[in-house]
N, CA, C and O atoms as a GROMACS GRO file, in nm:
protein
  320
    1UNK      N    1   0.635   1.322 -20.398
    1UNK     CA    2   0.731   1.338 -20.504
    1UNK      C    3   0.672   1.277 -20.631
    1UNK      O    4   0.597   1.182 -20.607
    2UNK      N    5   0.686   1.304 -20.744
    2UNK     CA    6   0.604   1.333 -20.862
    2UNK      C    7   0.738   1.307 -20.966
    2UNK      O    8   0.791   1.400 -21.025
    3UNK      N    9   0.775   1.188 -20.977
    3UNK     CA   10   0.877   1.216 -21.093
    3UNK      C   11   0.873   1.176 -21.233
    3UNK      O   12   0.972   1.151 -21.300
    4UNK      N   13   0.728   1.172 -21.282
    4UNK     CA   14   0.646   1.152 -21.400
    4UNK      C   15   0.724   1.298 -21.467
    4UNK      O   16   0.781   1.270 -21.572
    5UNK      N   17   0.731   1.373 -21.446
    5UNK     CA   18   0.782   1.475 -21.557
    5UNK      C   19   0.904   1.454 -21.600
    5UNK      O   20   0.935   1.470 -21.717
    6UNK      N   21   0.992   1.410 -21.499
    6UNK     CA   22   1.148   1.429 -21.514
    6UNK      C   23   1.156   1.257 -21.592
    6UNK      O   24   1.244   1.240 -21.676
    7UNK      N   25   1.072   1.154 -21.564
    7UNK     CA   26   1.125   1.085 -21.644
    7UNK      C   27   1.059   1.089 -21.756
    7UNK      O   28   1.097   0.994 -21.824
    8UNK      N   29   0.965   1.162 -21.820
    8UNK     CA   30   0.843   1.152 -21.926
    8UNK      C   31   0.993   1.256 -22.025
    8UNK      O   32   1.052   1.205 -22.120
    9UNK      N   33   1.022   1.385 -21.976
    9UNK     CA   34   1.156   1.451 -22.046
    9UNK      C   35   1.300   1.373 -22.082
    9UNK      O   36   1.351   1.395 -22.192
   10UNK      N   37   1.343   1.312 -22.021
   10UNK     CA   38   1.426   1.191 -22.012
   10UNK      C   39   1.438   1.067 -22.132
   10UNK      O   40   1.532   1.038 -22.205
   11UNK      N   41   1.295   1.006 -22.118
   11UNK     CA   42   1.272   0.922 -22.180
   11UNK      C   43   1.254   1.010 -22.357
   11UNK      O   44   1.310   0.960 -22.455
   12UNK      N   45   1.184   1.119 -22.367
   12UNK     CA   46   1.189   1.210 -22.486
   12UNK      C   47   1.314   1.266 -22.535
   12UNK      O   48   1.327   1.313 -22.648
   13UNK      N   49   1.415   1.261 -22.439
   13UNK     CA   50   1.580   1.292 -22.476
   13UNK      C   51   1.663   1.213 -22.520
   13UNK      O   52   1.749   1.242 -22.603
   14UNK      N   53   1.637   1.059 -22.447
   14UNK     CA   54   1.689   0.923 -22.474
   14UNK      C   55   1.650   0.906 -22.630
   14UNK      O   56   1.728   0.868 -22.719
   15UNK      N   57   1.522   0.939 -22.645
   15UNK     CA   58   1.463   0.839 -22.788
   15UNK      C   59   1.584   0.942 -22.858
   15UNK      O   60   1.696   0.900 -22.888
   16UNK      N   61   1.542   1.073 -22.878
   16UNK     CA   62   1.581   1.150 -22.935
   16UNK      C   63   1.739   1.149 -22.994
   16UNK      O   64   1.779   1.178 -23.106
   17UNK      N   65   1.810   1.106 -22.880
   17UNK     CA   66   1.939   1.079 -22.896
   17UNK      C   67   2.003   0.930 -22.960
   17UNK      O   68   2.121   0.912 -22.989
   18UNK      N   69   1.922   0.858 -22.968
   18UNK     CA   70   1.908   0.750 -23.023
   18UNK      C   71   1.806   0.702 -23.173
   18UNK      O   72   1.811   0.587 -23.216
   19UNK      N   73   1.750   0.771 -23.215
   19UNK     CA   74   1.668   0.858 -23.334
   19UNK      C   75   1.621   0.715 -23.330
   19UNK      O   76   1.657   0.626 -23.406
   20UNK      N   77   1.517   0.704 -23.209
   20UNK     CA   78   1.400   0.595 -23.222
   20UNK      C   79   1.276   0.657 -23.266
   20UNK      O   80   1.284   0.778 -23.249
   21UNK      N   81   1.213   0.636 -23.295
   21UNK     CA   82   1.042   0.642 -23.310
   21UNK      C   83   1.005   0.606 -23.181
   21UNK      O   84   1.064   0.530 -23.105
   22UNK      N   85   0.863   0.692 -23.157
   22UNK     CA   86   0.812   0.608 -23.036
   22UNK      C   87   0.770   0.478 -23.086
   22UNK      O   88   0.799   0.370 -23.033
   23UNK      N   89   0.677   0.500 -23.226
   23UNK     CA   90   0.677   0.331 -23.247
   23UNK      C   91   0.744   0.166 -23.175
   23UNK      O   92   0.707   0.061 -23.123
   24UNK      N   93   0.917   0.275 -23.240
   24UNK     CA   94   0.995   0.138 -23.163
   24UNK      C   95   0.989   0.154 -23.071
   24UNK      O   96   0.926   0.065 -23.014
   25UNK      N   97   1.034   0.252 -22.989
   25UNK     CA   98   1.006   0.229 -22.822
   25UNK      C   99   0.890   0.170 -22.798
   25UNK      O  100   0.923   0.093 -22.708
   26UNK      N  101   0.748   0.147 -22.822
   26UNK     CA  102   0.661   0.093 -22.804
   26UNK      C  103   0.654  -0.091 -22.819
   26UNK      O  104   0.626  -0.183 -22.741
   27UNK      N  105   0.689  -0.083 -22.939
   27UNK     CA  106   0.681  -0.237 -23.011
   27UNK      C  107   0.825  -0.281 -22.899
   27UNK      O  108   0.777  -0.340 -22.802
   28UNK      N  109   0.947  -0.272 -22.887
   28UNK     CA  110   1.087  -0.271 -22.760
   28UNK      C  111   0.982  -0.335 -22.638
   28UNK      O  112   0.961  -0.451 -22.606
   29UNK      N  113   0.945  -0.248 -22.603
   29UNK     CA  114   0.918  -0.192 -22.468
   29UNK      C  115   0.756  -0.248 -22.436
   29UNK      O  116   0.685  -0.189 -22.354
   30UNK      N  117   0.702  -0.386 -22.524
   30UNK     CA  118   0.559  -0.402 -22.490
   30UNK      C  119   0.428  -0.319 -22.465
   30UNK      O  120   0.333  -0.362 -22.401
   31UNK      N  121   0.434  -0.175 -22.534
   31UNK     CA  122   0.339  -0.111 -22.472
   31UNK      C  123   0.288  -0.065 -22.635
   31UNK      O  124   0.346  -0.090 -22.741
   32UNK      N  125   0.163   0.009 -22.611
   32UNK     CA  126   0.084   0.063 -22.762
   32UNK      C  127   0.183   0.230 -22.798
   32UNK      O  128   0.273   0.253 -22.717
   33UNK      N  129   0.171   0.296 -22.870
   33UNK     CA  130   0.260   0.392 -22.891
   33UNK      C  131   0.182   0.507 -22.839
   33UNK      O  132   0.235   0.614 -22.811
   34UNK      N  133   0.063   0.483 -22.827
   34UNK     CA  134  -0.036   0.588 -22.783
   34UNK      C  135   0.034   0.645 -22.603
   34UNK      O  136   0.041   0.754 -22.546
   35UNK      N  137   0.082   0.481 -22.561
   35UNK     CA  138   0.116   0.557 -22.424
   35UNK      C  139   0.275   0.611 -22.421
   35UNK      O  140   0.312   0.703 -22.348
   36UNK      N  141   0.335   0.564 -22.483
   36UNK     CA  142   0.454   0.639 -22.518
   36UNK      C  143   0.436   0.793 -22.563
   36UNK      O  144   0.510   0.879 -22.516
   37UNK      N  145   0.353   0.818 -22.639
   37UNK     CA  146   0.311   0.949 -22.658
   37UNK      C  147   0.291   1.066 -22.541
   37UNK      O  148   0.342   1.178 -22.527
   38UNK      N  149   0.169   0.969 -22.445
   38UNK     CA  150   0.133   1.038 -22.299
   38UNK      C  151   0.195   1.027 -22.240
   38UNK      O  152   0.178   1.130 -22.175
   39UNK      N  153   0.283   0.972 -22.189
   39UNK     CA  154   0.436   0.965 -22.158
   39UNK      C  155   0.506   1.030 -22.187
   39UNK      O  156   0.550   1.045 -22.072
   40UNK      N  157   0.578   1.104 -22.254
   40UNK     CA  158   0.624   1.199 -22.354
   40UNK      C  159   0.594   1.297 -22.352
   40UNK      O  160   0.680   1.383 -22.374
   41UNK      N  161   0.422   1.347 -22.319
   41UNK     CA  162   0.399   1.450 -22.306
   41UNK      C  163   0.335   1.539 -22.188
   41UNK      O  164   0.283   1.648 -22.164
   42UNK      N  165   0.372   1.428 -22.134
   42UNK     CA  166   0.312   1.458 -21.977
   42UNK      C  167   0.172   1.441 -21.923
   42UNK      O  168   0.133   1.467 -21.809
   43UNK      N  169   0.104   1.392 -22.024
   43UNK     CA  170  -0.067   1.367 -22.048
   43UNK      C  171  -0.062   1.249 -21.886
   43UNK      O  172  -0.167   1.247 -21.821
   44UNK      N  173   0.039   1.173 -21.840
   44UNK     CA  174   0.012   1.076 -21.801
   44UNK      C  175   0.096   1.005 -21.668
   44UNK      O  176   0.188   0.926 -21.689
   45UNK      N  177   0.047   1.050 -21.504
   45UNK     CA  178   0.143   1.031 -21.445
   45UNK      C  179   0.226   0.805 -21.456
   45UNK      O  180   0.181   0.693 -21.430
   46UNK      N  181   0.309   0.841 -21.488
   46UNK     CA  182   0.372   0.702 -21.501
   46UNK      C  183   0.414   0.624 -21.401
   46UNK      O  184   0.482   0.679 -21.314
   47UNK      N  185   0.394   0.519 -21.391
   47UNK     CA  186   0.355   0.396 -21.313
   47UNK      C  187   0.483   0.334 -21.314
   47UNK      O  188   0.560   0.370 -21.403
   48UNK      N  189   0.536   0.214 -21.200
   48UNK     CA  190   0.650   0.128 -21.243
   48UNK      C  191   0.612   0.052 -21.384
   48UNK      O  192   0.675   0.071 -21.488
   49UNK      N  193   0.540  -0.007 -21.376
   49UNK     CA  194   0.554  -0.106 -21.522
   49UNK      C  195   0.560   0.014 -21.659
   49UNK      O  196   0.592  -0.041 -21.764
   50UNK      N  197   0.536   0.152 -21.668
   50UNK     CA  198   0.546   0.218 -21.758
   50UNK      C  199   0.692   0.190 -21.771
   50UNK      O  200   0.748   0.120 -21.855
   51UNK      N  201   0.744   0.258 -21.671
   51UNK     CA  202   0.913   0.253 -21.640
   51UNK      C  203   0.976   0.157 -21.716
   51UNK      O  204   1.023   0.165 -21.829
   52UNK      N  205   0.969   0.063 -21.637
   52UNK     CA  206   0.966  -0.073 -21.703
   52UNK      C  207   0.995  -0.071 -21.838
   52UNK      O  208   1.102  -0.099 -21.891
   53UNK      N  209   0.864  -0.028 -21.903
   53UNK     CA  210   0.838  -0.084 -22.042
   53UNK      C  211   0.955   0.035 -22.129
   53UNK      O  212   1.021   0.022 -22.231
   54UNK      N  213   0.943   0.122 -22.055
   54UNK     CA  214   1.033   0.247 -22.132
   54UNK      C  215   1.178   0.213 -22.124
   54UNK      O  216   1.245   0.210 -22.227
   55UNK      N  217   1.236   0.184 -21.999
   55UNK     CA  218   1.400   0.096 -22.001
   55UNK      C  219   1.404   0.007 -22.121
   55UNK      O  220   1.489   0.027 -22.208
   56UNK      N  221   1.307  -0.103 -22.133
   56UNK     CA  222   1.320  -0.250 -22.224
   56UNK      C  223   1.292  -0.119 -22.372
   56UNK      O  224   1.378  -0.136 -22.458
   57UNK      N  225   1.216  -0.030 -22.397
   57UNK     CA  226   1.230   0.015 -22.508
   57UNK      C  227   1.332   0.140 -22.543
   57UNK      O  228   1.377   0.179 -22.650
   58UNK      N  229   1.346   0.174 -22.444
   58UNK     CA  230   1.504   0.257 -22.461
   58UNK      C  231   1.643   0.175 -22.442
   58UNK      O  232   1.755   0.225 -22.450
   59UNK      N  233   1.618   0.062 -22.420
   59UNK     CA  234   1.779   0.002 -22.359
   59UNK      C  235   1.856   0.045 -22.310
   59UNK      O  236   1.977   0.051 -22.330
   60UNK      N  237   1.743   0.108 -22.177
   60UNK     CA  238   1.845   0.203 -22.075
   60UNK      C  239   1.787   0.130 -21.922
   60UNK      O  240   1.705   0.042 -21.896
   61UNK      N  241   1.875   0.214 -21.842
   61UNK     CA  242   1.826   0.176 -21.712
   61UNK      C  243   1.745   0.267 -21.646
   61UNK      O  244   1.724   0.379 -21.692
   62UNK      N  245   1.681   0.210 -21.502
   62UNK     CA  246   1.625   0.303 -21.438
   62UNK      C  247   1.659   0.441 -21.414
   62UNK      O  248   1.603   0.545 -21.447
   63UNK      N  249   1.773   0.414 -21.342
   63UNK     CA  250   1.852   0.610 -21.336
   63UNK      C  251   1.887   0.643 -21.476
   63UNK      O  252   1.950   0.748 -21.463
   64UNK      N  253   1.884   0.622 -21.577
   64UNK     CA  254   1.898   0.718 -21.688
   64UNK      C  255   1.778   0.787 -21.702
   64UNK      O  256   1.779   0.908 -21.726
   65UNK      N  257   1.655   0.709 -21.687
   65UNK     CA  258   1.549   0.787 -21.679
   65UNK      C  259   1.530   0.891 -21.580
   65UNK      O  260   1.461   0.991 -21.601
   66UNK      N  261   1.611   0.861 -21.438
   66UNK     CA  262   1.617   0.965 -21.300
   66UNK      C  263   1.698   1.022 -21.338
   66UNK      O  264   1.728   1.081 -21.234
   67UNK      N  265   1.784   1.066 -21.428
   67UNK     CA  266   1.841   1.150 -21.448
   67UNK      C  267   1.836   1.271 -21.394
   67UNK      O  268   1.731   1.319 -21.437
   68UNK      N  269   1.900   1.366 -21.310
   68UNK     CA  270   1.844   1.538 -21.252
   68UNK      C  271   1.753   1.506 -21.161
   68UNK      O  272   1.667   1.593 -21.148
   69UNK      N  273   1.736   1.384 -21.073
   69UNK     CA  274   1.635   1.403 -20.982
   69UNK      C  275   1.688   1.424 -20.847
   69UNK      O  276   1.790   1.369 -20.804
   70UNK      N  277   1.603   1.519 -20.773
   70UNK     CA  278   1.691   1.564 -20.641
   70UNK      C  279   1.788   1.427 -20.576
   70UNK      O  280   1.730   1.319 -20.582
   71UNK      N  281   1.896   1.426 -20.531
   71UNK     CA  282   1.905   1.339 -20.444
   71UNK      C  283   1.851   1.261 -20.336
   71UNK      O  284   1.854   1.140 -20.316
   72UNK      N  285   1.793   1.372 -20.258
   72UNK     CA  286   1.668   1.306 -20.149
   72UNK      C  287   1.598   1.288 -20.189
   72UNK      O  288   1.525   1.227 -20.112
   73UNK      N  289   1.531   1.307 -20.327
   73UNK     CA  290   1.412   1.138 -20.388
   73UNK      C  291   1.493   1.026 -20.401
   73UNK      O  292   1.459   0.911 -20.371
   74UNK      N  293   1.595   1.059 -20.443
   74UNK     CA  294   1.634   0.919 -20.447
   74UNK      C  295   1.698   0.871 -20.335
   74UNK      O  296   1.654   0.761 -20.301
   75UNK      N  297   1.757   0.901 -20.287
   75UNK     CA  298   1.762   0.850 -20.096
   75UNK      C  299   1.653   0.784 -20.071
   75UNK      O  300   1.648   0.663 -20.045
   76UNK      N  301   1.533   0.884 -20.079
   76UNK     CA  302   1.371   0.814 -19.985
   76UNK      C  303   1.373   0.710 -20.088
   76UNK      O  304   1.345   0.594 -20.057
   77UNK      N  305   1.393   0.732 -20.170
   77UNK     CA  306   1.352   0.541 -20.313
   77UNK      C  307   1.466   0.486 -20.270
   77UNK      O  308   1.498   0.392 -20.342
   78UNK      N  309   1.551   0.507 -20.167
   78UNK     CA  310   1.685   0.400 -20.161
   78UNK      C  311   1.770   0.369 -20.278
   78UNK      O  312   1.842   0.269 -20.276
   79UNK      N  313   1.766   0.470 -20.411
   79UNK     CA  314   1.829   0.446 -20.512
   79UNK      C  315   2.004   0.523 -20.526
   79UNK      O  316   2.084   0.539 -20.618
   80UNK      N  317   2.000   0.555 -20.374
   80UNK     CA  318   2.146   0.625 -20.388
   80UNK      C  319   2.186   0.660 -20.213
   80UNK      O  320   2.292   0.714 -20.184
   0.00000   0.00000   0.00000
């Protein structure tokens, strides 16, 4: 299971709806903006500490980023 896309779209809907810059999400969220970018654009499968850094710079939680993800991923992650 591969859920680098669904949260890389997510995290690009969040900013969006919140009219951040990746900048700020970056400078938020401890990371350079370059990876917010690859993140964003799918250049980059994402890691927990990406996660991480993207919640602290979106001021969201984990499942906002899982947003639309099958249920049985999140069962097997024990997140539901």
């Amino acid at each position: 299971m591969d859920l680098s896309p669904l949260i890389a779209a997510n995290a690009r809907a969040l900013r969006a709806r919140k009219q951040l810059r990746q900048r700020h999400v970056a400078e938020r969220g401890g990371i350079h903006r370059s990876v917010v970018s690859v993140i964003e654009s799918g250049r980059r499968r994402i890691t927990w500490e990406d996660t991480i850094a993207l919640c602290r710079g979106l001021d969201c939680g984990v499942m906002d980023l899982l947003a639309g993800a099958d249920p049985a991923d999140l069962r097997d992650l024990h997140l539901r």
